[in-house]
Chimera marker file (.cmm) of the C-alpha trace (Angstrom):
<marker_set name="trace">
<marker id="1" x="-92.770" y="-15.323" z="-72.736" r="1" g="1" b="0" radius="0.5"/>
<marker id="2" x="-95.956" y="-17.161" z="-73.044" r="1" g="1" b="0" radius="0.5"/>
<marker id="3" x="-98.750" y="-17.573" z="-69.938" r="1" g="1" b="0" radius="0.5"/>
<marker id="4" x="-98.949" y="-20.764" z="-69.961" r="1" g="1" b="0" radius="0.5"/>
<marker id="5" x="-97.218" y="-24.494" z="-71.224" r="1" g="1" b="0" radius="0.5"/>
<marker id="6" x="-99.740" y="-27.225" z="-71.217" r="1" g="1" b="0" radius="0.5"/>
<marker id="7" x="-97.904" y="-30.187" z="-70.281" r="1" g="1" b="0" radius="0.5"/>
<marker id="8" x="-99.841" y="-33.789" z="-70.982" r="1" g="1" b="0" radius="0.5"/>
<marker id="9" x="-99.460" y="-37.126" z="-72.158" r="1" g="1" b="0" radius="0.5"/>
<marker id="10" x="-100.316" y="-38.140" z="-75.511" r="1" g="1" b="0" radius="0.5"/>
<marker id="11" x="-103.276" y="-39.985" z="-74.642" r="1" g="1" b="0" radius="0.5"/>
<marker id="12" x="-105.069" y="-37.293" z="-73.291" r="1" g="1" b="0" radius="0.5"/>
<marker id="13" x="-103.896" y="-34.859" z="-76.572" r="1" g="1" b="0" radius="0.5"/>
<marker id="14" x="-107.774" y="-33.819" z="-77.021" r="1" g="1" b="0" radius="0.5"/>
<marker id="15" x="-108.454" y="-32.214" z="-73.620" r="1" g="1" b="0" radius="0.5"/>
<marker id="16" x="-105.315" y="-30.325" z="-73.307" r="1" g="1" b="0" radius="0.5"/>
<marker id="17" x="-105.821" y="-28.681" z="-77.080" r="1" g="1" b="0" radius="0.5"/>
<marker id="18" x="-109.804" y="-27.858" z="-76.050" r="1" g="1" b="0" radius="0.5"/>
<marker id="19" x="-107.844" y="-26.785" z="-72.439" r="1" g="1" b="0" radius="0.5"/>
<marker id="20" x="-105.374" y="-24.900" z="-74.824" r="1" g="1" b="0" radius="0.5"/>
<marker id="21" x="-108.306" y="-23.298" z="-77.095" r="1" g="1" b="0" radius="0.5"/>
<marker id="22" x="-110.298" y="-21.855" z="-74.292" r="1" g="1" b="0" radius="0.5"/>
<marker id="23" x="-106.982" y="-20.087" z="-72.560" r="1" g="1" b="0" radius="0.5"/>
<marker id="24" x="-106.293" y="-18.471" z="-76.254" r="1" g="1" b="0" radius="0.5"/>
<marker id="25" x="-110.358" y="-17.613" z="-76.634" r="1" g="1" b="0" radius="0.5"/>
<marker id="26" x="-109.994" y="-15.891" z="-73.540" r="1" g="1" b="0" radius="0.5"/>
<marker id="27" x="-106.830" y="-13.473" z="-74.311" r="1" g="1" b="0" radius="0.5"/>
<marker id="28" x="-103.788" y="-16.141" z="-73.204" r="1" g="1" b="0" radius="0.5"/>
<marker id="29" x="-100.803" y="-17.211" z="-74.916" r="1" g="1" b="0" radius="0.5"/>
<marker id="30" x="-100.214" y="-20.912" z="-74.505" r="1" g="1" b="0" radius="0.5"/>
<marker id="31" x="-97.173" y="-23.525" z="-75.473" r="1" g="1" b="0" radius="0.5"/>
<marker id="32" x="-98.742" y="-26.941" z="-76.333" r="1" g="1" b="0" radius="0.5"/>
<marker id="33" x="-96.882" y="-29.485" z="-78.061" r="1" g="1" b="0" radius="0.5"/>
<marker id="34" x="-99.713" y="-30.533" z="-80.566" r="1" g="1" b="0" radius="0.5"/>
<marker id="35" x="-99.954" y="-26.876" z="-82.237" r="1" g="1" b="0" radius="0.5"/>
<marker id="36" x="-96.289" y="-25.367" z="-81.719" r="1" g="1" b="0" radius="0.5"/>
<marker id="37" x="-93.613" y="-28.297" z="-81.994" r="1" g="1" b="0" radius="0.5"/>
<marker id="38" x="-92.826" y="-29.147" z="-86.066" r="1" g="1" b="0" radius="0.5"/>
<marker id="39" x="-91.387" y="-31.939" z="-87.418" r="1" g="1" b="0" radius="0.5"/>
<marker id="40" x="-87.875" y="-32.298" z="-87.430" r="1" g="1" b="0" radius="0.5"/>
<marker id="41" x="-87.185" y="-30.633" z="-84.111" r="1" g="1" b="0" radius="0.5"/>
<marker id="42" x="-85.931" y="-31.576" z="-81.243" r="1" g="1" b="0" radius="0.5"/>
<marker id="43" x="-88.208" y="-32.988" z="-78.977" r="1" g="1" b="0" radius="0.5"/>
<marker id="44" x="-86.179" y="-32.409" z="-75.943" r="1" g="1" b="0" radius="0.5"/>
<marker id="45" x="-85.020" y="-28.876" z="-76.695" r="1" g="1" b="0" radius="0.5"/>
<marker id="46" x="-88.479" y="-27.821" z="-77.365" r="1" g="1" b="0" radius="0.5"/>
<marker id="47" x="-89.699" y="-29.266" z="-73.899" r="1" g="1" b="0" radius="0.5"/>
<marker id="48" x="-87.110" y="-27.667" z="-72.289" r="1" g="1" b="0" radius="0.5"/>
<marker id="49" x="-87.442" y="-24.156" z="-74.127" r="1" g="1" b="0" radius="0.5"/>
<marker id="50" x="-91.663" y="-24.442" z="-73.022" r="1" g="1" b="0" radius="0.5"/>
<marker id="51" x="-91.103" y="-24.913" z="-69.843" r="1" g="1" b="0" radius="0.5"/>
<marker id="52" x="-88.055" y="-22.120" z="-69.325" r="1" g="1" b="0" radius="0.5"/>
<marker id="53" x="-90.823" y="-19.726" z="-71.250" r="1" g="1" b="0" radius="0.5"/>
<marker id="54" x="-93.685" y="-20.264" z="-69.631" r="1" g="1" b="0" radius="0.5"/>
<marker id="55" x="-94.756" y="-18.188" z="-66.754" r="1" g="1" b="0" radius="0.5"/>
<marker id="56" x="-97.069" y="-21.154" z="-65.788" r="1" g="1" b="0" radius="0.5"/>
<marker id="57" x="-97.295" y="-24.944" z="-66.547" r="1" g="1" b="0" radius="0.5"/>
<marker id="58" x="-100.905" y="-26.663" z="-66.421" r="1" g="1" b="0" radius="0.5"/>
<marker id="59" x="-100.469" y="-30.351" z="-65.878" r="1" g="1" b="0" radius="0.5"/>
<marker id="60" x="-103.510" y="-32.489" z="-67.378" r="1" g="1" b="0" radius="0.5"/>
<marker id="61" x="-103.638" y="-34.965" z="-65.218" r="1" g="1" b="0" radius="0.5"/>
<marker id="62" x="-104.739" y="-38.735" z="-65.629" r="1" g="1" b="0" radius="0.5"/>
<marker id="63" x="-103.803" y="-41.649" z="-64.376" r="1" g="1" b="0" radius="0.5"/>
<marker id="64" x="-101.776" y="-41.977" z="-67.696" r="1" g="1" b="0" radius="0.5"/>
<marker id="65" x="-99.686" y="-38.916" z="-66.635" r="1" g="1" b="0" radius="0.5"/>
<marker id="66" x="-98.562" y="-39.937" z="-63.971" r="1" g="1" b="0" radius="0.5"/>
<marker id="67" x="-97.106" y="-42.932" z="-65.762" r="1" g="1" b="0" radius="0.5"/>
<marker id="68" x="-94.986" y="-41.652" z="-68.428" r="1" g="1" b="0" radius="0.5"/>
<marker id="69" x="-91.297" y="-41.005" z="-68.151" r="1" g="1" b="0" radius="0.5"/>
<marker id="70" x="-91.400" y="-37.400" z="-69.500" r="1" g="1" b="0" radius="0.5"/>
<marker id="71" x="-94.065" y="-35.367" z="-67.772" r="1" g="1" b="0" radius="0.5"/>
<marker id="72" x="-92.464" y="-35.390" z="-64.136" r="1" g="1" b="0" radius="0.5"/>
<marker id="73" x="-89.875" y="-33.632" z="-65.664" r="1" g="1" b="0" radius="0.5"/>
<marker id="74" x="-92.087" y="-31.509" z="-66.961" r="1" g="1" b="0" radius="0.5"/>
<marker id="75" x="-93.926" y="-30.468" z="-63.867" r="1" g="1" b="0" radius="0.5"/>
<marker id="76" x="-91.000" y="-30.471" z="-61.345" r="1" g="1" b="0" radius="0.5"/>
<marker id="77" x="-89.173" y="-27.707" z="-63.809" r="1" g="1" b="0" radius="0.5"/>
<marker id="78" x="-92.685" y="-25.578" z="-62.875" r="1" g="1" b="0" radius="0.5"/>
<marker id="79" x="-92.625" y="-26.722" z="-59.125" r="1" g="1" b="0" radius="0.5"/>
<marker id="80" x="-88.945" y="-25.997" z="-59.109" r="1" g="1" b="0" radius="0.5"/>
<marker id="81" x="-89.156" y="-21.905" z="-59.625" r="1" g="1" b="0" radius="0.5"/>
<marker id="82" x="-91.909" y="-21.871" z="-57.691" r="1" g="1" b="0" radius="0.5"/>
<marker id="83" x="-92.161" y="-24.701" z="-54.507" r="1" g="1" b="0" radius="0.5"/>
<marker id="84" x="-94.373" y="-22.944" z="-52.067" r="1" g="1" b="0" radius="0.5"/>
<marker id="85" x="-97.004" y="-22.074" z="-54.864" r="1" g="1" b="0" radius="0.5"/>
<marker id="86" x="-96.971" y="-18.325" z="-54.117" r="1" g="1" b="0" radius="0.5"/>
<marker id="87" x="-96.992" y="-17.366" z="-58.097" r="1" g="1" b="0" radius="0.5"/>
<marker id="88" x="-99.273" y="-20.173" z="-59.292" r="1" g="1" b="0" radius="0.5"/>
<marker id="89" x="-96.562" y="-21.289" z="-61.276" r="1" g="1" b="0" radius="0.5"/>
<marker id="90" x="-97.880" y="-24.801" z="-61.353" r="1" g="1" b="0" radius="0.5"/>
<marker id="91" x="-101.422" y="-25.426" z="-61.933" r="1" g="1" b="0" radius="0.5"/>
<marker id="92" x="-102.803" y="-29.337" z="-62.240" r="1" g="1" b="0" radius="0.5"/>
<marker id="93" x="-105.754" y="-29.867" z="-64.235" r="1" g="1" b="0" radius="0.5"/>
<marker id="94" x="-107.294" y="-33.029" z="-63.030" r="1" g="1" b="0" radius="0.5"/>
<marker id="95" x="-108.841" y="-34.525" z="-66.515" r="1" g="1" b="0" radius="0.5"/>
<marker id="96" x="-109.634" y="-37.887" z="-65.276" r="1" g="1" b="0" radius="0.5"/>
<marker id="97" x="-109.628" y="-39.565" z="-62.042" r="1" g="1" b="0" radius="0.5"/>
<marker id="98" x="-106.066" y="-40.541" z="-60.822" r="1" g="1" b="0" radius="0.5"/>
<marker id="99" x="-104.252" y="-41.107" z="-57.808" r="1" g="1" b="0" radius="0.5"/>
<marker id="100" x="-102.175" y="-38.341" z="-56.962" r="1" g="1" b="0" radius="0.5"/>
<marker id="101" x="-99.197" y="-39.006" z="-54.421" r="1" g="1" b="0" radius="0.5"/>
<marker id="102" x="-96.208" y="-37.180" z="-53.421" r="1" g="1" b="0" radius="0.5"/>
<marker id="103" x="-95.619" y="-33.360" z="-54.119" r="1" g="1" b="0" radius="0.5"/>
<marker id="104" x="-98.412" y="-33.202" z="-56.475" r="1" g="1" b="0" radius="0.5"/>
<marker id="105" x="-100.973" y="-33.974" z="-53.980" r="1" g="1" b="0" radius="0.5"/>
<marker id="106" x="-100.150" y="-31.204" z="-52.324" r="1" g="1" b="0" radius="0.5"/>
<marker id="107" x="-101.213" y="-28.769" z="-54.789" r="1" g="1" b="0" radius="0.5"/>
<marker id="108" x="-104.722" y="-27.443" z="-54.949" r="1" g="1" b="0" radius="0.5"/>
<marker id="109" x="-106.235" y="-28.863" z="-58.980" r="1" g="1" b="0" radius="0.5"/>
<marker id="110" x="-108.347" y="-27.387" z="-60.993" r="1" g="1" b="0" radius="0.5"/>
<marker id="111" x="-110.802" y="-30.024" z="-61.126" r="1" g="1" b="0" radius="0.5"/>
<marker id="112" x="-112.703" y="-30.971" z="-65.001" r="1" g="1" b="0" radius="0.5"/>
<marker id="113" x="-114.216" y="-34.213" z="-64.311" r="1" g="1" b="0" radius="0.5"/>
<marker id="114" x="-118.153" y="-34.700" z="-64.238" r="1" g="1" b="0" radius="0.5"/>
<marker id="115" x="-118.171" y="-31.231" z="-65.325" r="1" g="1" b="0" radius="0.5"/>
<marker id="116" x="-120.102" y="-30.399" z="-68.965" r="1" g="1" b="0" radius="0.5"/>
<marker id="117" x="-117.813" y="-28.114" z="-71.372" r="1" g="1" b="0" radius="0.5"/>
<marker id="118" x="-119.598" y="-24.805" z="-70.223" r="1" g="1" b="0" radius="0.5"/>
<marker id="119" x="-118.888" y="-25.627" z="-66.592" r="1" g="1" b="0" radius="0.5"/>
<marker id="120" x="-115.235" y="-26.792" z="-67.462" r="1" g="1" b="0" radius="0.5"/>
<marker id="121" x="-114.914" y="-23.691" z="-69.497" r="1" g="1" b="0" radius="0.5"/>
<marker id="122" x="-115.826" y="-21.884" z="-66.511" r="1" g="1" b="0" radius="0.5"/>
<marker id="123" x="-113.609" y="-23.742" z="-64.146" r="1" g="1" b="0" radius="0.5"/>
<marker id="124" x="-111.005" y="-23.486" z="-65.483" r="1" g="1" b="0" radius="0.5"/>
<marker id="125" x="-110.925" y="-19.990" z="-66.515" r="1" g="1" b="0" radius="0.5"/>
<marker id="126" x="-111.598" y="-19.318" z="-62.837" r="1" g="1" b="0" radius="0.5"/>
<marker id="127" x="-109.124" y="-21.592" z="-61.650" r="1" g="1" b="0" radius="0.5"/>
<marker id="128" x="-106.379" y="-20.129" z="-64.197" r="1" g="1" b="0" radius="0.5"/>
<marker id="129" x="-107.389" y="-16.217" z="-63.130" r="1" g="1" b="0" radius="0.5"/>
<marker id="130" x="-104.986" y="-15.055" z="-60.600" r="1" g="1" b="0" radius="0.5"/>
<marker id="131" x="-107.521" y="-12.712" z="-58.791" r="1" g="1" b="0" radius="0.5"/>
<marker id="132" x="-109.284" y="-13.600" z="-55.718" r="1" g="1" b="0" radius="0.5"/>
<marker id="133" x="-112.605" y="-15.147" z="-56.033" r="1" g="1" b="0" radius="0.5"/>
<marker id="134" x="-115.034" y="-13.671" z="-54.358" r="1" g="1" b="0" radius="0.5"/>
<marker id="135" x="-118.829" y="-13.869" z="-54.905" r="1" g="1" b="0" radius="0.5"/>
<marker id="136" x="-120.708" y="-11.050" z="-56.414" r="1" g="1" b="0" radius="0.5"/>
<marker id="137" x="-123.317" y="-10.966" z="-53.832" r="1" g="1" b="0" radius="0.5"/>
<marker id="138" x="-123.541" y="-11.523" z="-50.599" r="1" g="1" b="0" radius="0.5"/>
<marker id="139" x="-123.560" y="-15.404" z="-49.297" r="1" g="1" b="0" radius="0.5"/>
<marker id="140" x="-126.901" y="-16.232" z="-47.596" r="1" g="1" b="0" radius="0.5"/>
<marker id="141" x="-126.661" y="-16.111" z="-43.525" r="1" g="1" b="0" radius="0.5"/>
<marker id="142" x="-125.833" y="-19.913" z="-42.583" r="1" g="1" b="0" radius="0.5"/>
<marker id="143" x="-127.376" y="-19.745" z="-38.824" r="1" g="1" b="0" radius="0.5"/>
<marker id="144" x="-131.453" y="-18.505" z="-40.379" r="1" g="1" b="0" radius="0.5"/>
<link id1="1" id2="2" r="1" g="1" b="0" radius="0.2"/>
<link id1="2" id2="3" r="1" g="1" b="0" radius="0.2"/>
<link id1="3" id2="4" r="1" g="1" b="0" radius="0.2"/>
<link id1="4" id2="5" r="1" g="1" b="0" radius="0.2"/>
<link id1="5" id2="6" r="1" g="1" b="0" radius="0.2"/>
<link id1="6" id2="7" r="1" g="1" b="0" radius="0.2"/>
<link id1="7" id2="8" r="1" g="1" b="0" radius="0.2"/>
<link id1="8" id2="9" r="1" g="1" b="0" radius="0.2"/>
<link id1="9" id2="10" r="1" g="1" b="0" radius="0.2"/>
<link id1="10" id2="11" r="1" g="1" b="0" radius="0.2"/>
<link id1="11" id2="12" r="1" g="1" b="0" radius="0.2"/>
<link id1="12" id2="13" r="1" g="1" b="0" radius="0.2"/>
<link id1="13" id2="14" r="1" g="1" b="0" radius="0.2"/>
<link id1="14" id2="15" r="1" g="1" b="0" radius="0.2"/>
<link id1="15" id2="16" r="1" g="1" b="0" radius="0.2"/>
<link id1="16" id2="17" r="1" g="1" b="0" radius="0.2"/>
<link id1="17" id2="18" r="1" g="1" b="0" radius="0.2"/>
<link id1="18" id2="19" r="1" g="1" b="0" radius="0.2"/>
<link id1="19" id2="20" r="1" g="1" b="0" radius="0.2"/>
<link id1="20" id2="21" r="1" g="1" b="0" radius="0.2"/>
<link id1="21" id2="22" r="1" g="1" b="0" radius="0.2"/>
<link id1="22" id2="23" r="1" g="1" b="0" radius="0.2"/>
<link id1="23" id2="24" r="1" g="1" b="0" radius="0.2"/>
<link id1="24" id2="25" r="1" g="1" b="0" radius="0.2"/>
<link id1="25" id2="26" r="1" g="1" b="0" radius="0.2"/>
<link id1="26" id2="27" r="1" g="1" b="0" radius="0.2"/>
<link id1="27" id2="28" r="1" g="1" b="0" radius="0.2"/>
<link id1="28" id2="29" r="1" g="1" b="0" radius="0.2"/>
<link id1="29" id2="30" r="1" g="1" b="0" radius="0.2"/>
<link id1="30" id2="31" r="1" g="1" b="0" radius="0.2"/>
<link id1="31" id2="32" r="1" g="1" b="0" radius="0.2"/>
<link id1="32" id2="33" r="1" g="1" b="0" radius="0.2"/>
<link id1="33" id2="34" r="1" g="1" b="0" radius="0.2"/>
<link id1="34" id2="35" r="1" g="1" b="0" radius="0.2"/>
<link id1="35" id2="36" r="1" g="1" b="0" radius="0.2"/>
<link id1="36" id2="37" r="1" g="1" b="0" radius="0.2"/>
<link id1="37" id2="38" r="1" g="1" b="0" radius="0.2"/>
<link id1="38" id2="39" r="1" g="1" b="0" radius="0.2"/>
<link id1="39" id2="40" r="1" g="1" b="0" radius="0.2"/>
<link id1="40" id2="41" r="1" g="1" b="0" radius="0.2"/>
<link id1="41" id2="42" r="1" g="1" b="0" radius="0.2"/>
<link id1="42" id2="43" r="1" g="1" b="0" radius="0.2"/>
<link id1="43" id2="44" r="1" g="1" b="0" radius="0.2"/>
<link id1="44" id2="45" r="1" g="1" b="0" radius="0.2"/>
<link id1="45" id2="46" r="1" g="1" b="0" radius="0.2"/>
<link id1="46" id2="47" r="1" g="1" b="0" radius="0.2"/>
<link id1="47" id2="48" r="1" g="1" b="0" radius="0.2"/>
<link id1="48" id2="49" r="1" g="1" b="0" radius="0.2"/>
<link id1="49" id2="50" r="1" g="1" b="0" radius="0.2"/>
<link id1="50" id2="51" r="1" g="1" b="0" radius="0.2"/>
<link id1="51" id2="52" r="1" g="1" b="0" radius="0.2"/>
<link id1="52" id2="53" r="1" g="1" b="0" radius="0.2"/>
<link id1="53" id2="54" r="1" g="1" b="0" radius="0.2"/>
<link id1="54" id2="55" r="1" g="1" b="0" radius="0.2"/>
<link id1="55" id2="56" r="1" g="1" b="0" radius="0.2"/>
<link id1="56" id2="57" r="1" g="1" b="0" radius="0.2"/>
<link id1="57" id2="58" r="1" g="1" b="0" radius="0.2"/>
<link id1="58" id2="59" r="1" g="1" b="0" radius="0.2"/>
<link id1="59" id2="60" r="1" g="1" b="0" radius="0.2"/>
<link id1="60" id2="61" r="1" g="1" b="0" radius="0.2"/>
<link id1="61" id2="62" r="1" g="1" b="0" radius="0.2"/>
<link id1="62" id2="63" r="1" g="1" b="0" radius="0.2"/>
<link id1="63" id2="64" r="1" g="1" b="0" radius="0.2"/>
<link id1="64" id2="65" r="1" g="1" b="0" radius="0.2"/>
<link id1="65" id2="66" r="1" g="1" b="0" radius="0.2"/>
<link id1="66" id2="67" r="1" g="1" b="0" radius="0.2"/>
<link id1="67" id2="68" r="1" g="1" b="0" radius="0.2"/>
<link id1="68" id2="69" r="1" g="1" b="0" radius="0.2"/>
<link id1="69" id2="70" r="1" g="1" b="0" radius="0.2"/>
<link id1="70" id2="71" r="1" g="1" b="0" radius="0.2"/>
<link id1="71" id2="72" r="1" g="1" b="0" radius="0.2"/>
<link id1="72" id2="73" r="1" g="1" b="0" radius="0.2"/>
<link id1="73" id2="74" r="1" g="1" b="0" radius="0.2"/>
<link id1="74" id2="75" r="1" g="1" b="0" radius="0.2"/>
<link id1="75" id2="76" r="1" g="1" b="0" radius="0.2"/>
<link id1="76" id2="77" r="1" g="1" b="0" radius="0.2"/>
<link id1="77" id2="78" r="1" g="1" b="0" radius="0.2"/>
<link id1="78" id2="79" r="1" g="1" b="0" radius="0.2"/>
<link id1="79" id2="80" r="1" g="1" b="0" radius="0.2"/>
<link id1="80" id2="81" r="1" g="1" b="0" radius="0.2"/>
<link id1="81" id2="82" r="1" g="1" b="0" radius="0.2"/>
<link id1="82" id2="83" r="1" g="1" b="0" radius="0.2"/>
<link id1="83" id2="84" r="1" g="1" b="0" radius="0.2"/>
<link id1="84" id2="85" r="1" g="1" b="0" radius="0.2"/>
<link id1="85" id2="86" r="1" g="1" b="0" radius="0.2"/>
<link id1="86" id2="87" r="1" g="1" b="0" radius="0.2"/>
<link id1="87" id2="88" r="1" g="1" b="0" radius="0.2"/>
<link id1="88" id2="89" r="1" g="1" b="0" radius="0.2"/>
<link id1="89" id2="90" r="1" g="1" b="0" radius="0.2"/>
<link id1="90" id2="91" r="1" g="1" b="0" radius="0.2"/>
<link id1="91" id2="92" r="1" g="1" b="0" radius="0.2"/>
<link id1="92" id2="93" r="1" g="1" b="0" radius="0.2"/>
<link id1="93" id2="94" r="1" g="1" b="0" radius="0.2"/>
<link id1="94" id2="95" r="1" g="1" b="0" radius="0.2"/>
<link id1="95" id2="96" r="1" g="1" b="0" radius="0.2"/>
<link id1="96" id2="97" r="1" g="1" b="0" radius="0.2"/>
<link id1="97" id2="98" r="1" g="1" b="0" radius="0.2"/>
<link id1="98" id2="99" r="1" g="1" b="0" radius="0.2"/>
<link id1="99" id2="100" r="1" g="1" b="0" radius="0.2"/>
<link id1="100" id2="101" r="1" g="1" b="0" radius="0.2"/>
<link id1="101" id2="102" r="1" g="1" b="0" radius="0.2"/>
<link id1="102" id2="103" r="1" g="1" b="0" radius="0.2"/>
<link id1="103" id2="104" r="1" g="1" b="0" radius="0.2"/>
<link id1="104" id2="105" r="1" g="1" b="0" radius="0.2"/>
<link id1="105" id2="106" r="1" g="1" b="0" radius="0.2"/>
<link id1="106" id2="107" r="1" g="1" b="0" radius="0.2"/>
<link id1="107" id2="108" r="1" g="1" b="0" radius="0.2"/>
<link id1="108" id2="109" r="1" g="1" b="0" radius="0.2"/>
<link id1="109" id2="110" r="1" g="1" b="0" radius="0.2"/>
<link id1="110" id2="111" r="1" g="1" b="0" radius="0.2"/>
<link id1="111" id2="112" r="1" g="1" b="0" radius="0.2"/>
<link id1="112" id2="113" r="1" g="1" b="0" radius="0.2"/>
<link id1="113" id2="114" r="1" g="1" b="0" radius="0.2"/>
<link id1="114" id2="115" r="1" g="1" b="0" radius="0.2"/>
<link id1="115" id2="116" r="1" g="1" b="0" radius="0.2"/>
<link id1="116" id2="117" r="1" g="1" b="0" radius="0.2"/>
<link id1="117" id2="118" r="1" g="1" b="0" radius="0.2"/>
<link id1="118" id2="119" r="1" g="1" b="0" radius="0.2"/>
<link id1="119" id2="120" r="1" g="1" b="0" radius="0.2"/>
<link id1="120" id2="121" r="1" g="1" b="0" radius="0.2"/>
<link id1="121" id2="122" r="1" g="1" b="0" radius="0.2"/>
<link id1="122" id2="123" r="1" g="1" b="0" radius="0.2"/>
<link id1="123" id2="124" r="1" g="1" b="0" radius="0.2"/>
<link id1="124" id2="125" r="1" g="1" b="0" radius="0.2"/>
<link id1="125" id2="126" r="1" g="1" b="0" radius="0.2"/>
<link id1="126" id2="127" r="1" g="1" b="0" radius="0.2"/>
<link id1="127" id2="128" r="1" g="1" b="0" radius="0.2"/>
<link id1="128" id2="129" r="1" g="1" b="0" radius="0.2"/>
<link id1="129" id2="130" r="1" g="1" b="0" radius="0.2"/>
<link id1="130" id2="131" r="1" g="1" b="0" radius="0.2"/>
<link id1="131" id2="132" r="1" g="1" b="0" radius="0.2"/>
<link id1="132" id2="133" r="1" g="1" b="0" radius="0.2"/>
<link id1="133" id2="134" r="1" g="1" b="0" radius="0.2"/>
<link id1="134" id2="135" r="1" g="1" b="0" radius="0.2"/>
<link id1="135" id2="136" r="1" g="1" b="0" radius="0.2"/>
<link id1="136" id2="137" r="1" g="1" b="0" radius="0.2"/>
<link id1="137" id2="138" r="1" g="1" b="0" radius="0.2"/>
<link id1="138" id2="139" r="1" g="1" b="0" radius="0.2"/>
<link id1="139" id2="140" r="1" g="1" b="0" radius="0.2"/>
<link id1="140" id2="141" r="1" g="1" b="0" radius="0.2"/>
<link id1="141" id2="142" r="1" g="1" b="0" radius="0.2"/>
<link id1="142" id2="143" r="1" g="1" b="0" radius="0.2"/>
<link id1="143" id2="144" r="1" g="1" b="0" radius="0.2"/>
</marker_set>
């Protein structure tokens, strides 16, 4: 089993392997096409295997995800074992602004854009953490 299969369209191949880098820098495993499918393999199989393996699937989304004829598949295997959310088994990574319709804009993203990379980094790893996230200190009183 890995944590996580990062599931994205070629045209956005350099955020999901920096997306990819930072879960394995911080102590996940991670499926991503670009690093673990060789050639002469079955494209197909390989997709298939990620997703069945994966405890989680990140979707990068762009507006050029949401276009292609593979990645639904991709996501709706995720939504599938999972379609109230309660695990986090599906976790969209908003990478560039899109229109989300339909199931996925339902789902709370983990939102990247406008962000610099140590705020993304951040983010996402506390977007990705499955612990509650509260504040270390106390919030300021609203009504003073």
């Amino acid at each position: 089993m890995k944590d996580f299969f990062i599931s994205y369209n070629k045209t956005d191949h350099k955020i999901a392997e920096w997306i990819a880098w930072i879960l394995e820098e911080a102590g996940y495993s991670v499926v991503i096409q670009a690093w673990d499918f060789t050639v002469g393999i079955n494209f197909i199989v390989m997709m298939d295997e990620a997703a069945k393996l994966a405890n989680r699937t990140i979707t990068v989304l762009s507006p050029d995800y949401l276009k292609s004829d593979y990645t639904p598949a991709e996501w709706a295997a995720a939504f599938n074992r999972d379609p109230r959310g309660v695990h986090g088994t599906l976790l969209p990574v908003l990478v560039r602004e899109c229109n989300l319709e339909g199931l996925l804009a339902q789902i709370i993203y983990i939102k990247l854009t406008g962000l610099d990379e140590q705020q993304a980094k951040e983010v996402l790893l506390n977007g990705v953490s499955p612990t509650r996230r509260k504040p270390a200190r106390k919030p300021k009183f609203p009504l003073g």
